[in-house]
Every structure is written in structure tokens, then in C-alpha cells.
PAZAPA-4460 file (N, C-alpha, C; in steps of 0.05 Angstrom, whole numbers, plus 32768, in hexadecimal, padded with zeros to 4 digits):
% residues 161
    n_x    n_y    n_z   ca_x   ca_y   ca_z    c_x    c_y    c_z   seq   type   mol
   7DB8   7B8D   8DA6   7D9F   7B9C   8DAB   7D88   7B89   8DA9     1      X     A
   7D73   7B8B   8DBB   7D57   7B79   8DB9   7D49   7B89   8D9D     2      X     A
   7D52   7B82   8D87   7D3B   7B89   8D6E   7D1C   7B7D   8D75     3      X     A
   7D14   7B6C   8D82   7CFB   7B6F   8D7D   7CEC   7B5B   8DA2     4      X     A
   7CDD   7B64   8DAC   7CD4   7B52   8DCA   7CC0   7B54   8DC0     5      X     A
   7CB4   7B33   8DBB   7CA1   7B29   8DBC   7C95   7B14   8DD2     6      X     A
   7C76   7B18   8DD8   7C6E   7B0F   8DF1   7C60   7AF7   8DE8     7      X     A
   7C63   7AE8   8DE9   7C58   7AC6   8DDF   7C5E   7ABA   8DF5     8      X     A
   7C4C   7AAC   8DF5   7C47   7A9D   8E12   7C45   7A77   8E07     9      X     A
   7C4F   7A7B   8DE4   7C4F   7A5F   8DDD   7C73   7A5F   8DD1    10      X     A
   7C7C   7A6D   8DD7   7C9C   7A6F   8DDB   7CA7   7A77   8DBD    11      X     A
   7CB6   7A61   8DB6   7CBE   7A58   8D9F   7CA7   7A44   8D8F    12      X     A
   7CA4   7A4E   8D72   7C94   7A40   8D61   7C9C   7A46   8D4A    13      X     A
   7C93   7A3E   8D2C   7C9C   7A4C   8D15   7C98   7A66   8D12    14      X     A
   7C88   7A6B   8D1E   7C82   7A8D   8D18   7C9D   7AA5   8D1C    15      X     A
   7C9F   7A9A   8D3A   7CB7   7AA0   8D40   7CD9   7A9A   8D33    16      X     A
   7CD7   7A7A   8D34   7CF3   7A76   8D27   7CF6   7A77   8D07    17      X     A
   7CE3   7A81   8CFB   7CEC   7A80   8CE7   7CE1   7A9F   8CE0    18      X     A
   7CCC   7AA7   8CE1   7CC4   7AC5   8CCA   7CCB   7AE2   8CDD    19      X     A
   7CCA   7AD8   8CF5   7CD0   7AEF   8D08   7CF3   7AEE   8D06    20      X     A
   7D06   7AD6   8D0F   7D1E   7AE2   8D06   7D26   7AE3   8CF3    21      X     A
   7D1D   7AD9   8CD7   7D29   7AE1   8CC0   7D1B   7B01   8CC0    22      X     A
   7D09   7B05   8CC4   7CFB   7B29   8CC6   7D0F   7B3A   8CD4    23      X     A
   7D1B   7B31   8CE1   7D26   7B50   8CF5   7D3F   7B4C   8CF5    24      X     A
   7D4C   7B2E   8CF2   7D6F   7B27   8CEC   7D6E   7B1C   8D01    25      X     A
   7D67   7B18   8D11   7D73   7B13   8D2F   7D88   7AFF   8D26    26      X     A
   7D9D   7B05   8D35   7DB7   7AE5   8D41   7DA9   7AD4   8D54    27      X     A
   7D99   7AD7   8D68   7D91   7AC6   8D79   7D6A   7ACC   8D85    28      X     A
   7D67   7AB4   8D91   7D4A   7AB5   8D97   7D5B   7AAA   8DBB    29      X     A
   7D44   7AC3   8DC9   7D4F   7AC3   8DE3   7D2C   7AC6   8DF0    30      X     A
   7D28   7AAB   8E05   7D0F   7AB1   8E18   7D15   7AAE   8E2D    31      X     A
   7D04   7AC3   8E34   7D0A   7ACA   8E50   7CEE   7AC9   8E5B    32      X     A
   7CF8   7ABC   8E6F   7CDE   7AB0   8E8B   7CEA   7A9E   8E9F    33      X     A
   7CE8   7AA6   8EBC   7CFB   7A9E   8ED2   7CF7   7A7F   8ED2    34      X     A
   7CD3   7A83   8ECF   7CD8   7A5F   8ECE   7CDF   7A53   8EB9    35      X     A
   7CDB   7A54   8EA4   7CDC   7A4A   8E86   7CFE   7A3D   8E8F    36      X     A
   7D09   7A58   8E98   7D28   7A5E   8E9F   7D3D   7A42   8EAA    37      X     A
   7D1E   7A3B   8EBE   7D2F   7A2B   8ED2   7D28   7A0A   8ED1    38      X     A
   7D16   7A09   8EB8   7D0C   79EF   8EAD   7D20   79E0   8E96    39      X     A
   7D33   79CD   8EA2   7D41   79C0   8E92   7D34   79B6   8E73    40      X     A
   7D1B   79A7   8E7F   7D14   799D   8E5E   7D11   79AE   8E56    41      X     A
   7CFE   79D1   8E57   7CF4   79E1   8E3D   7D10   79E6   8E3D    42      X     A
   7D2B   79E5   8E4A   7D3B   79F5   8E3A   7D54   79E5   8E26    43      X     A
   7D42   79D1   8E26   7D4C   79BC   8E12   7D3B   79B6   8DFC    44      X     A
   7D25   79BD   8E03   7D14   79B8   8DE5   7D10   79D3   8DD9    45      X     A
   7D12   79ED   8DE5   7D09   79FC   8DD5   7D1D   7A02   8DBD    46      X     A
   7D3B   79F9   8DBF   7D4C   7A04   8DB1   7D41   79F0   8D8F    47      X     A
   7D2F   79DD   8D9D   7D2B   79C7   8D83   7D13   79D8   8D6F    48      X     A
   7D04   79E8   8D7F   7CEE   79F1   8D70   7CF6   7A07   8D65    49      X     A
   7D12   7A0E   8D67   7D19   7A28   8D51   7D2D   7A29   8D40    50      X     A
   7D29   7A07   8D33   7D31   7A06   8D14   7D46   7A10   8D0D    51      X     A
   7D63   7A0B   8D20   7D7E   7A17   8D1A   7D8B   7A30   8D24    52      X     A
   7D72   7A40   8D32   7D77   7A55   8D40   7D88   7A52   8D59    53      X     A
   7D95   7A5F   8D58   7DA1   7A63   8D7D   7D8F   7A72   8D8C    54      X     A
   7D95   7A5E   8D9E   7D79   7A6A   8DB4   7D83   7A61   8DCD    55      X     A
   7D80   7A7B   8DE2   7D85   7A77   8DFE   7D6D   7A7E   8E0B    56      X     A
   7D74   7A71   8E2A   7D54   7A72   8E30   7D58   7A7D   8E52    57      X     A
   7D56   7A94   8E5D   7D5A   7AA8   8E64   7D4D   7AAD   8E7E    58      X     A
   7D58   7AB5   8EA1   7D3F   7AC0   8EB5   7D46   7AE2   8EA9    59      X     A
   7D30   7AF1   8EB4   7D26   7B0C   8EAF   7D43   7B19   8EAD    60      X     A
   7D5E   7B0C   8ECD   7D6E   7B1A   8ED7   7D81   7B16   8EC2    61      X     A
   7D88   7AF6   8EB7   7D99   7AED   8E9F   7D9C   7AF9   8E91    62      X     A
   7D7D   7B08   8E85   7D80   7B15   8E66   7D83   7B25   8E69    63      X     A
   7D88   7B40   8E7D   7D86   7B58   8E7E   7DAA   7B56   8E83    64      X     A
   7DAF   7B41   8E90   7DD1   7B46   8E94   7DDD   7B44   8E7A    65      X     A
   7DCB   7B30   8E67   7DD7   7B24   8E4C   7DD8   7B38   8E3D    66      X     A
   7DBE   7B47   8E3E   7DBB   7B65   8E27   7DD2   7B76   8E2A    67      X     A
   7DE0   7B79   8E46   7DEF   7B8E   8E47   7E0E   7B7E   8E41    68      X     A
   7E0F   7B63   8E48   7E2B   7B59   8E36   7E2C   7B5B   8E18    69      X     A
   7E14   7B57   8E0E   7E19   7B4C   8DF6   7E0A   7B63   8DE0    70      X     A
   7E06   7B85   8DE5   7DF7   7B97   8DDA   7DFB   7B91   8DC1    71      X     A
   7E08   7B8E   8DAE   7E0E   7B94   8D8F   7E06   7B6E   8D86    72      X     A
   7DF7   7B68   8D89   7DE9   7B4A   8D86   7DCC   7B54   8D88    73      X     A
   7DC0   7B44   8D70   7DA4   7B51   8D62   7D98   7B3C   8D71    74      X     A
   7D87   7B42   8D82   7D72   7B26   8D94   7D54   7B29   8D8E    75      X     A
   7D47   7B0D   8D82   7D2B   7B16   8D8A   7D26   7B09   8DA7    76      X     A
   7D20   7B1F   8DB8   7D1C   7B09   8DCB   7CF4   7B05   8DD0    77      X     A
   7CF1   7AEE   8DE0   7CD6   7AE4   8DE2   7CC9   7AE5   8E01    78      X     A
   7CB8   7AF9   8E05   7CB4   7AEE   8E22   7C9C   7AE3   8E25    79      X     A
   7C9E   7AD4   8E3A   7C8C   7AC1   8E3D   7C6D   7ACE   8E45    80      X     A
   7C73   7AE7   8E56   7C59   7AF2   8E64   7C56   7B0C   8E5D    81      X     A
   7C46   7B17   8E64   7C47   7B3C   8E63   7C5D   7B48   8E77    82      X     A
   7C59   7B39   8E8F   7C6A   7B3F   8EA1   7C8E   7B40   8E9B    83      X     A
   7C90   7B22   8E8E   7CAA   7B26   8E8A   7CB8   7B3D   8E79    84      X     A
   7CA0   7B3C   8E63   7CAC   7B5C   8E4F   7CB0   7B71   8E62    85      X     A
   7C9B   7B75   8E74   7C92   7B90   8E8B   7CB1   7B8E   8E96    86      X     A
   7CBB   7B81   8EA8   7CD4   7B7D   8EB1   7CF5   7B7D   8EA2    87      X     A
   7CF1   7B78   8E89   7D08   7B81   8E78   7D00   7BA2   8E71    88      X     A
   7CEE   7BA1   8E6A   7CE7   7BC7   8E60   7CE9   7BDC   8E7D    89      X     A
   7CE6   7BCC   8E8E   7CF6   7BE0   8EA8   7D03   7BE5   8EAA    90      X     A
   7D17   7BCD   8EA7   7D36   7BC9   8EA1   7D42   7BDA   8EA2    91      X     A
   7D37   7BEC   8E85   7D42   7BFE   8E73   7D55   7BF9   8E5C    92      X     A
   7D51   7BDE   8E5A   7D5A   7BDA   8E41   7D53   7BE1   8E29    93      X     A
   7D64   7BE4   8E11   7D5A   7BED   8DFC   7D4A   7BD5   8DEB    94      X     A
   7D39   7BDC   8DEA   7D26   7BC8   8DD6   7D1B   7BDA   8DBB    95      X     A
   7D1D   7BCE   8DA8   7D12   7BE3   8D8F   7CF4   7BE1   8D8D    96      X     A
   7CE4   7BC0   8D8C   7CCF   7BBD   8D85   7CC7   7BAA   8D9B    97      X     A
   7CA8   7BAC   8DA2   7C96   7B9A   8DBD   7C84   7B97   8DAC    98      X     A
   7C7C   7B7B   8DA7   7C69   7B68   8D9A   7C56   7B61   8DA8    99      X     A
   7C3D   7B5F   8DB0   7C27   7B4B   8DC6   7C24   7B32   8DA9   100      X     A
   7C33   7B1A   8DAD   7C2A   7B0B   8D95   7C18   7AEF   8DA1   101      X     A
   7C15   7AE7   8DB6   7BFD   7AD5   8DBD   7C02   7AC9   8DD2   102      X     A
   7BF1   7AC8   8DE1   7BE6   7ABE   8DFE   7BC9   7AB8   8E01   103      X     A
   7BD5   7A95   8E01   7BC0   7A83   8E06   7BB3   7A8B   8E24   104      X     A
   7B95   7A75   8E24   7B88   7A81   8E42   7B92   7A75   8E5A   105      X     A
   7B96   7A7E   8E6B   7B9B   7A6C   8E87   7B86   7A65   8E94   106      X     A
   7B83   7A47   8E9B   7B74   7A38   8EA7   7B76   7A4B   8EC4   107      X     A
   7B5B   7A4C   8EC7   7B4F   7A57   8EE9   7B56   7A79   8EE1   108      X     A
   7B5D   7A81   8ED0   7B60   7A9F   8ECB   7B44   7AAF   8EC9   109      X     A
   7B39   7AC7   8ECA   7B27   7AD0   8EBF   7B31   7AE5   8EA8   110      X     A
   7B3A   7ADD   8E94   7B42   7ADD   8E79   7B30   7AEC   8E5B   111      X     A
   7B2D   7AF5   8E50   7B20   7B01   8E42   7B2C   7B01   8E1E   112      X     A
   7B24   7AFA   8E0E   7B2C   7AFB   8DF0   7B33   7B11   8DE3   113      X     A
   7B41   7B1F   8DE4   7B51   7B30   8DD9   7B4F   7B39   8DBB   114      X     A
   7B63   7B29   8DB4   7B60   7B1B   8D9B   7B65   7B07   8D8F   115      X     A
   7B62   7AFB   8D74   7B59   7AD9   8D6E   7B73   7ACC   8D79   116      X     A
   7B87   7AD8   8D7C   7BAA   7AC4   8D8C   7BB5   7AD2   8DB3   117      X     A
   7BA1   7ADF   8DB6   7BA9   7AEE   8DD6   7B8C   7AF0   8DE3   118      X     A
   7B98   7AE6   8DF8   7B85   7ADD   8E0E   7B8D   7AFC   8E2A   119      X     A
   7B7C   7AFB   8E39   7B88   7B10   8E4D   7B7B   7B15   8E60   120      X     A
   7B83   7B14   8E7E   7B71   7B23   8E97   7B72   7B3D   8E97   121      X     A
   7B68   7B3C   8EA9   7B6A   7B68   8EB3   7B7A   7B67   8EB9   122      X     A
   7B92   7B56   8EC5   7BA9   7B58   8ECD   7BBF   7B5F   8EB9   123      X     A
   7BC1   7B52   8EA6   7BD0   7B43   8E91   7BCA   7B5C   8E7C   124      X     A
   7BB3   7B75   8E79   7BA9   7B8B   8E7C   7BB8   7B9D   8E85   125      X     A
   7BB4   7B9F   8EA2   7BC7   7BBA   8EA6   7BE5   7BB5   8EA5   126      X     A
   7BFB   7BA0   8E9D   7C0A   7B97   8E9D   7C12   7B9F   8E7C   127      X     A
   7BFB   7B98   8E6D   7C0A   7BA7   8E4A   7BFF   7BC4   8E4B   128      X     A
   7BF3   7BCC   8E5F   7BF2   7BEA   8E63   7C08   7C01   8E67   129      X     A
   7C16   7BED   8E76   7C30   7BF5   8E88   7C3C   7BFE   8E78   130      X     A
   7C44   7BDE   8E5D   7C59   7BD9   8E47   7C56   7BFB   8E43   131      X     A
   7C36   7BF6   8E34   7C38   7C10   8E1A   7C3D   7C28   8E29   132      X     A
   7C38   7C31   8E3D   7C3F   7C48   8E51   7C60   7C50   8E4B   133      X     A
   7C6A   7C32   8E51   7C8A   7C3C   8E4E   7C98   7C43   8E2B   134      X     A
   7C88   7C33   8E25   7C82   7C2C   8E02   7C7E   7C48   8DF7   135      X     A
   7C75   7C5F   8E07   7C6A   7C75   8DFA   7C53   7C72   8DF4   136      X     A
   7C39   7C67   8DFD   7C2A   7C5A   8E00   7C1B   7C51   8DED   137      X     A
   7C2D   7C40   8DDE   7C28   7C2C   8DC5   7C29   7C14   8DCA   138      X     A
   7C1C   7BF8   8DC2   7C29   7BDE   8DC5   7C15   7BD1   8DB0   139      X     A
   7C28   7BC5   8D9A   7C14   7BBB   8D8A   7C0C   7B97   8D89   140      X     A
   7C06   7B8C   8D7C   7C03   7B6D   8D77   7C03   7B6C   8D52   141      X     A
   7C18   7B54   8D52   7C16   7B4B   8D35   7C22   7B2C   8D3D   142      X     A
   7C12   7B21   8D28   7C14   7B06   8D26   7C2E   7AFB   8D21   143      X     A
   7C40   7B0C   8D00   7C55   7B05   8CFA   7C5C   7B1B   8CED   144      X     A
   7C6D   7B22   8CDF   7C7A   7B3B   8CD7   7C6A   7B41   8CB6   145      X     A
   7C59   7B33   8CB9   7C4B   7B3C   8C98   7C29   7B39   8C9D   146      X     A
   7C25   7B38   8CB6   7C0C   7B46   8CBE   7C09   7B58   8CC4   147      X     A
   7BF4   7B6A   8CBE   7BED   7B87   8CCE   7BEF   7B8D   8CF0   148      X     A
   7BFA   7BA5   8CF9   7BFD   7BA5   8D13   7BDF   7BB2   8D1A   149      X     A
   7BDF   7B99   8D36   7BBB   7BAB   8D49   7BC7   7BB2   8D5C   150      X     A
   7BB7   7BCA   8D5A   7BB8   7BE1   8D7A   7BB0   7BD1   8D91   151      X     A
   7BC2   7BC5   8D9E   7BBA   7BB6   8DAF   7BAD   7BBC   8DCD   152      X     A
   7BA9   7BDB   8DD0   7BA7   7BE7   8DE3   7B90   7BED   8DDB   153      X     A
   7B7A   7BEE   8DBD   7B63   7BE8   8DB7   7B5B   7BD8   8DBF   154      X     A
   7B66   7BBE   8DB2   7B57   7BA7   8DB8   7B57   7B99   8DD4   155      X     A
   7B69   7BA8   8DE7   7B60   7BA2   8E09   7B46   7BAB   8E06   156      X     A
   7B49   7BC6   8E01   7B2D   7BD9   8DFE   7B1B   7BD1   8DFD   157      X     A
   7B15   7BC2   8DDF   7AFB   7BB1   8DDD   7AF6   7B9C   8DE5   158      X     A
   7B0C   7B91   8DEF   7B06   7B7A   8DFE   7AF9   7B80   8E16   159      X     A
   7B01   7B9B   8E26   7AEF   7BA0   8E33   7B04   7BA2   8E58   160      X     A
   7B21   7B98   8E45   7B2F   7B99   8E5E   7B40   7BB6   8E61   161      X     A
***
């Protein structure tokens, strides 16, 4: 089962390999992004930045085939974009928990500050709109499992997107 999709767009870091899967148990750290997917080096270095973890590194189509081989395996998986989460939560896979945990700004984007770790267009906007729609229209942001969760469908709000 996906115990927890988090959307980080800086992949694997400590945050992740260490307090997020000791938090939820996961057996494995799984990211999914077509390109990330099809990039030999990230998929050689990222397994280095998660400190002993098993980690596979996943296109949208990979992990949705992998979820349904491997259901009774606790995954946090990581997606790279809003979009990628948007596209597994179509799926219809079972996911328990959707994280927005940080996205840096994109050069040439018209981007807006969110909050102090997520960056976001109007696009990138109606895209975690979607999430929380399917979400039951919830989608929160936390930094790590022992920070407070923000309404992140506020803070588009005040951001103004």
C-alpha cells in the first residue's frame, strides 16, 4: 500500500530518508517522474541520498503496475510534480496520505510563494486543486512528520493563486 505520496520536487533528502520513513515504516522510497525515470545518473545517485533505504525510481506507468504487484509493501513514494501525484491519484490507487512538501521556483515560470518551502503557478494551482477534489477536498503541507499540518488550499488562497 502507498502509506504516504509526497510531492517534493528535491526528491530524496534527509527529511525524507530518514524522519519520513522511520514515521510511517515504509520498506521502500519509490519516485516517480517519467523523466527523473529515464535519467541514468539520478537513478544512481539518488539511491546514495537515502542512507540505506531501498529505493526505486519509477515512470508514472512503472509505479502504478508496481502498486498493483507488490500491494502488501508499505511505500513512501515521492513525486516529483503535482502532476505526477495528479496521475497516480487517477490511477485509483490506494494512497492513505498526500503531502505538498516543497517545490522550488522554476526559472521563466510565473511562480508565486506559497509558503517559506513551495513555490507555485496558477497552473501548479489548479493541479493541487484537482488532488484535494479527489482527496475529498483536503490536501495538506508539512515539512516532516512532527510539524504542524497547513491547509494548503489556504495558503494557495493567500497566495492569491
Amino acid at each position: 500500500m502507498i502509506k504516504h505520496l509526497r510531492i517534493d520536487n528535491r526528491l530524496i533528502h534527509g527529511q525524507v530518508a530518514v524522519t519520513w520513513m522511520n514515521s510511517i515504516g515504509a520498506e521502500v522510497i519509490i519516485v516517480v517522474n517519467d523523466k527523473v525515470a529515464s535519467d541514468q545518473l539520478q537513478k544512481m545517485a539518488l539511491p546514495l541520498a537515502a542512507r540505506g533505504s531501498k529505493v526505486l525510481v519509477f515512470t508514472i506507468a512503472e509505479m502504478i503496475q508496481y502498486e498493483k504487484d507488490n500491494i502488501n509493501q508499505t511505500k513512501l513514494v515521492i513525486a516529483k510534480t503535482p502532476s505526477d501525484a495528479l496521475e497516480l491519484l487517477k490511477s485509483g490507487l490506494e494512497i492513505e496520505a498526500v503531502n505538498v512538501g516543497n517545490a522550488a521556483p522554476i526559472a521563466g515560470t510565473d511562480y508565486k510563494l506559497v509558503t517559506n518551502s513551495i513555490f507555485a503557478t496558477a497552473e501548479d494551482a489548479a493541479v493541487y486543486r484537482e488532488i484535494a477534489e479527489i482527496r475529498g477536498g483536503k490536501l495538506t503541507s508539512r515539512m516532516t512528520p512532527f510539524t504542524d499540518e497547513i491547509d494548503f488550499l489556504a495558503a494557495l488562497k493567500s497566495a492569491k493563486l
